[in-house]
C-alpha positions in Angstrom: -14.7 -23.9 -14.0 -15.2 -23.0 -10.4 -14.0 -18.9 -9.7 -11.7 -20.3 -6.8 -9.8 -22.4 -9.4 -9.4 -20.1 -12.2 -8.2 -17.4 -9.7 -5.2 -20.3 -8.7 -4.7 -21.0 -12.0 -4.5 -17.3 -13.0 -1.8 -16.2 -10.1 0.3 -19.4 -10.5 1.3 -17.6 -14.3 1.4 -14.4 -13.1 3.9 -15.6 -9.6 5.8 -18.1 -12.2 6.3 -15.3 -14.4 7.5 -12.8 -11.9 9.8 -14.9 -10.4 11.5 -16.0 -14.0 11.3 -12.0 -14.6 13.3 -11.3 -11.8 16.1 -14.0 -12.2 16.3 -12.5 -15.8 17.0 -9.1 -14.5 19.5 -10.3 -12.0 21.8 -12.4 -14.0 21.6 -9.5 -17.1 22.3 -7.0 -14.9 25.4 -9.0 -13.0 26.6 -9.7 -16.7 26.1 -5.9 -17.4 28.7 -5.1 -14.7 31.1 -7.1 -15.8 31.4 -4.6 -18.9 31.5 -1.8 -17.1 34.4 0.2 -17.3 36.2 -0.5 -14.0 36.3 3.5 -12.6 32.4 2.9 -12.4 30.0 2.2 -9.9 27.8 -0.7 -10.3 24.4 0.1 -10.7 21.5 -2.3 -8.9 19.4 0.7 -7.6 17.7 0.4 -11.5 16.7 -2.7 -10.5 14.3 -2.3 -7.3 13.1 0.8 -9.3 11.9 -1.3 -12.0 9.7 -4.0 -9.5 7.7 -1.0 -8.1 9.5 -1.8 -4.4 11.5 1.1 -4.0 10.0 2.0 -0.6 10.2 -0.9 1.1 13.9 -1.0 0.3 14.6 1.8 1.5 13.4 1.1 5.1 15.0 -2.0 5.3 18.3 -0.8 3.8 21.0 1.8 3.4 22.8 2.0 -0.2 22.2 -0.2 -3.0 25.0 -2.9 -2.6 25.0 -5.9 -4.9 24.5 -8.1 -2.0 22.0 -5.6 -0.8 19.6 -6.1 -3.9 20.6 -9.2 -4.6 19.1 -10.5 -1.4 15.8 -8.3 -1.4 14.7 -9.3 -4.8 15.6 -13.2 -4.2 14.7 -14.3 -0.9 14.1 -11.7 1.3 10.7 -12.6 3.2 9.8 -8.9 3.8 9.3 -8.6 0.4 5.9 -9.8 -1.1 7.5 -10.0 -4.4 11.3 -11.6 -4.3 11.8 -14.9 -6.0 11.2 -17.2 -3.3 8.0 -15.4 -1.8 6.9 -15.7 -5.7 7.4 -19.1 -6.0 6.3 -20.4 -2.5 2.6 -18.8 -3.5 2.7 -20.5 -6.8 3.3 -23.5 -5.1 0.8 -22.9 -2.6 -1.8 -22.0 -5.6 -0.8 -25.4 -7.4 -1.4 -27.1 -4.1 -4.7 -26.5 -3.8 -5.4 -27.3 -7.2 -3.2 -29.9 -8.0 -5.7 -32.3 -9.1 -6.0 -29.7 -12.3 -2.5 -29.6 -13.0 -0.3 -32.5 -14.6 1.7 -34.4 -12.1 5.0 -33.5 -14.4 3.7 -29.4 -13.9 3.3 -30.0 -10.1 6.8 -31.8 -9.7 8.8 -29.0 -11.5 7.4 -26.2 -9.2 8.4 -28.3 -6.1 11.5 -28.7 -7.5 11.6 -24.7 -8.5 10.9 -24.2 -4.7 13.4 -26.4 -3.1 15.8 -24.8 -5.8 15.0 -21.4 -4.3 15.1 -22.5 -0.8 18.8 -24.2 -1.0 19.9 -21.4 -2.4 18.6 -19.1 0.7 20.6 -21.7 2.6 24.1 -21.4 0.8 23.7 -18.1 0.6 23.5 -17.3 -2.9 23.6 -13.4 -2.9 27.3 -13.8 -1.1 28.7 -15.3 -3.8 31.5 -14.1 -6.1 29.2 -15.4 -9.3 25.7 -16.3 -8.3 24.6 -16.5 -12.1 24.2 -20.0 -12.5 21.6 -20.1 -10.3 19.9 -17.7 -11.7 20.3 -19.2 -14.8 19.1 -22.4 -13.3 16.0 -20.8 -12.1 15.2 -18.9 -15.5 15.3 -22.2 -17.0 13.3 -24.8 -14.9 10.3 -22.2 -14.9 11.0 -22.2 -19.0 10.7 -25.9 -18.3 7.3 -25.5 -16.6 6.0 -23.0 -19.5 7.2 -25.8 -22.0 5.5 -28.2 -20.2 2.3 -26.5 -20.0 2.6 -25.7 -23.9 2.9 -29.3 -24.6 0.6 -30.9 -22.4 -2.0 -29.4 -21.4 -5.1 -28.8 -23.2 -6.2 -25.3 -24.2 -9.2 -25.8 -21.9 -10.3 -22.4 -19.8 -7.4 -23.4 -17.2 -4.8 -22.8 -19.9 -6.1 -19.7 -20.6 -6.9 -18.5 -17.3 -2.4 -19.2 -17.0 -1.7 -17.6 -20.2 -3.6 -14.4 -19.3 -2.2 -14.0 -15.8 1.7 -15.0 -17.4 0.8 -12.6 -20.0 -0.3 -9.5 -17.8 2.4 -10.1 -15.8 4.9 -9.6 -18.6 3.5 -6.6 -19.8 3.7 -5.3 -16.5 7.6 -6.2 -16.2 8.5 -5.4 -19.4 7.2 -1.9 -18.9 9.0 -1.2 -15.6 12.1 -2.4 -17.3 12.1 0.0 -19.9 10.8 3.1 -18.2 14.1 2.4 -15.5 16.6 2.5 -18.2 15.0 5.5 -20.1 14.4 7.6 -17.1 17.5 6.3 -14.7 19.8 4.9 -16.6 19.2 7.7 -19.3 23.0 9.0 -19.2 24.0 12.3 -19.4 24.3 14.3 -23.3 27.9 13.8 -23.8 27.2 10.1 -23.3 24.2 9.4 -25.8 25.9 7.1 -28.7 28.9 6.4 -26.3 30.1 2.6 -26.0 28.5 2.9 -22.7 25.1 3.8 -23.4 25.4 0.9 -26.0 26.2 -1.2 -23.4 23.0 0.2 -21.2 20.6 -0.6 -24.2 22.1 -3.6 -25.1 21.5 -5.2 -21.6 17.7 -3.4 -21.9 17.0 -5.9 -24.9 19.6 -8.6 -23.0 16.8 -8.3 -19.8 13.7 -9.4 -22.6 15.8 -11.6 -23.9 15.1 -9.8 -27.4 18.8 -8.4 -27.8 19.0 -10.9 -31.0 15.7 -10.3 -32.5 15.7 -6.7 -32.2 19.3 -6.8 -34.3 17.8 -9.2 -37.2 14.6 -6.5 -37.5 16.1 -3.4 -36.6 19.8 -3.3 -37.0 21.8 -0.9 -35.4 20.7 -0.5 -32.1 19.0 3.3 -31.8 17.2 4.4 -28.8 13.7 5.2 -30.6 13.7 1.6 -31.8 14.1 0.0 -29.0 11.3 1.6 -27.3 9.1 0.7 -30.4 10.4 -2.8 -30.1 9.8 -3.4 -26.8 6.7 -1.3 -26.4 4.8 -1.9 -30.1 6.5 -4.9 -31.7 3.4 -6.8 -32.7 5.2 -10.4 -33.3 8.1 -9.9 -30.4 6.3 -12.3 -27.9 7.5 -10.0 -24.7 6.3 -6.2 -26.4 3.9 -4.9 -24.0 1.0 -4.7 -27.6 2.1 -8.4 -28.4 1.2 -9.3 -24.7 -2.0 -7.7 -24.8 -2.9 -8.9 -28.1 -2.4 -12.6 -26.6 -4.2 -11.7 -23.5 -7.2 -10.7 -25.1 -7.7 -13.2 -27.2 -7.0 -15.6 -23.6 -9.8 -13.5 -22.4 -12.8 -14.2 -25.8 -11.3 -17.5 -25.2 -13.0 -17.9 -22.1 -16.1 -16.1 -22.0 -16.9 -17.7 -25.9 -16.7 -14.3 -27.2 -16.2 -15.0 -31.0 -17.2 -11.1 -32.4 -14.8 -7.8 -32.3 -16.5 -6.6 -29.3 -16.5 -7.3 -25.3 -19.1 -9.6 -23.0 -17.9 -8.1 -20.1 -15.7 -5.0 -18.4 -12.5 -6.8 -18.7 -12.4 -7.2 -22.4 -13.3 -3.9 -22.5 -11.2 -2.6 -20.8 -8.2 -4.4 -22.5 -9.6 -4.2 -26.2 -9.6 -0.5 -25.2 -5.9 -0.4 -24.2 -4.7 -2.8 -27.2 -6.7 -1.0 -29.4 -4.6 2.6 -28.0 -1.6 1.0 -28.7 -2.3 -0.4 -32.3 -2.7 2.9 -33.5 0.5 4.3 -31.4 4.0 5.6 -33.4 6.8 5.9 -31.3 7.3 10.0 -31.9 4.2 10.4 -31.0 4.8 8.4 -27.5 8.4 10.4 -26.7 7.1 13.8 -27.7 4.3 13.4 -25.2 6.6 11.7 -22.5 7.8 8.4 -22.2 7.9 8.1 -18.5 3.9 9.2 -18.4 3.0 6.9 -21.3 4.1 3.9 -19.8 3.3 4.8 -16.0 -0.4 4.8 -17.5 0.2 1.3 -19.0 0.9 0.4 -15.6 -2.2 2.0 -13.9 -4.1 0.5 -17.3 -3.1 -3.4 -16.7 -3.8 -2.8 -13.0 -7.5 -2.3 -13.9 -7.0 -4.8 -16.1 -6.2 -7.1 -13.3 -9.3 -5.9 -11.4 -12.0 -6.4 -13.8 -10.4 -10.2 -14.5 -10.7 -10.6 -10.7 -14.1 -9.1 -10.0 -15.5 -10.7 -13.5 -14.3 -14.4 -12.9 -12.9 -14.6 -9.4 -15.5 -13.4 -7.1 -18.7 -15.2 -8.1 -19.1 -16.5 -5.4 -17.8 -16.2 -1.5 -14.6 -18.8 -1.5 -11.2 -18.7 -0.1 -8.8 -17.2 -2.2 -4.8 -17.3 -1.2 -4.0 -13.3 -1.1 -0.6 -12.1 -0.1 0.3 -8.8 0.4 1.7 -6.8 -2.7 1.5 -4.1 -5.0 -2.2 -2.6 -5.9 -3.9 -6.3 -7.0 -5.7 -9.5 -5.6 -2.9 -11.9 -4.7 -0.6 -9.6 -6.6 
């Protein structure tokens, strides 16, 4: 497979993904006021903490209004990562491979784009109860994942979308949790309270893990929700489940059939799944939650830079690059 392809094919999972991620957080979080008891403020700071875009907010806004937020993590074209600048660059990465994708694949993330755009034009973030949209949005990129899943053949292409989907969920799932532990994290008298319930509840709600997590672990306790979310090894959205997958994505496509690494980007992620296999949870909060998974972040950013020097730059071609974060096209 030509370098320029696989690097399409790798960002159109990891945009998909971030858009779907972020019209997850949304709706969870708008249901998450609703419960709220009504003497409190809502809270949508959390969420612009946990995309990494804190900055840029703040110079383009005062305050953290719902309509605020809502409108810089949708479809504000300032920011390199809101929904609609995520899913315009996926489409513009299926473009110009199109003739690898299916023509079902290609027709759902038009569709997923003119979705986003009409709802720029009737205003979505002004409206009383925006979550059907949202909703709508989560579900025709589940569409596109199902569609993948069932028709596509687990060729190098499939792979090279599994392991940028799969990066970027590790990624999200991180930020997500290190928000509510570190920001949300409510004062002593509160820990146990119905409202810190409520603030863990929607931190399983956001991975869509809330059920799962009760059928393993029962009550829900703050220690096992970190372990769920950050060393669950059959939860398909823990940040060692993710890895695990993406590793194997990566033997996948260099051939690599032994326990080692061909190159520096298995190594480096065999190296980081390998550190959090033999992870307990006590260990992780007795050395600091917050620093643990700030160097997961740093960790699947090299990650993202060994795939990308490894496989996308063996030759000199064009590749699609927007402005974002510390990656490639990220």
């Amino acid at each position: 497979m030509l370098s320029r392809v696989a690097s399409h094919i790798y960002w159109l999972g990891r945009y998909l993904e971030r858009a779907e991620n972020y019209a997850r957080f949304i709706d969870v979080n708008f249901n998450l006021m609703q419960d709220l008891p009504m003497d409190m403020k809502e809270q949508w700071a959390p969420l612009v903490a946990a995309t990494g875009d804190w900055d840029l907010y703040q110079k383009k806004n005062e305050g953290f209004e719902r309509h605020q937020v809502m409108y810089f993590l949708t479809f504000d074209p300032d920011n390199p990562n809101s929904m609609l600048c995520s899913v315009t660059k996926a489409r513009e990465n299926a473009r110009i491979i199109r003739e690898n994708l299916s023509k079902e694949t290609w027709e759902k993330v038009n569709e997923l784009y003119y979705m986003l755009k009409e709802g720029f034009d009737k205003k979505v973030w002004k409206k009383e109860d925006p979550r059907a949209f949202f909703e709508n949005v989560k579900n025709q990129i589940l569409l596109l994942y199902g569609l993948a899943d069932s028709t596509v053949a687990r060729t190098e292409g499939w792979y090279f979308r599994q392991l940028g989907q799969l990066l970027e969920r590790a990624d999200k799932t991180s930020r997500i949790l290190d928000v509510k532990y570190h920001i949300l994290l409510p004062s002593t008298y509160e820990v146990g309270s119905p409202l810190d319930f409520l603030h863990w509840m929607a931190l399983l709600k956001s991975v869509t893990g809330f059920n799962t997590y009760r059928r393993l672990y029962g009550n829900i306790d703050p220690s096992g929700v970190v372990e769920f979310m950050l060393l669950n090894k059959y939860f398909p959205r823990s940040i060692f489940y993710c890895l695990k997958e993406a590793e194997r994505c990566l033997h996948c496509i260099s051939g690599n059939t032994s326990d080692g690494f061909k190159n520096s980007a298995e190594k480096a992620i065999g190296e980081m799944r390998s550190r959090l296999e033999y992870s307990e949870i006590d260990d992780i909060i007795s050395v600091g939650l917050h620093e643990y998974l700030d160097t997961i972040q740093i960790k699947i950013n090299h990650i993202s830079d060994q795939i990308d020097i490894n496989y996308f730059r063996a030759k000199e071609v064009f590749v699609f690059e927007p402005a974002s974060q510390s990656q490639s096209q990220s």
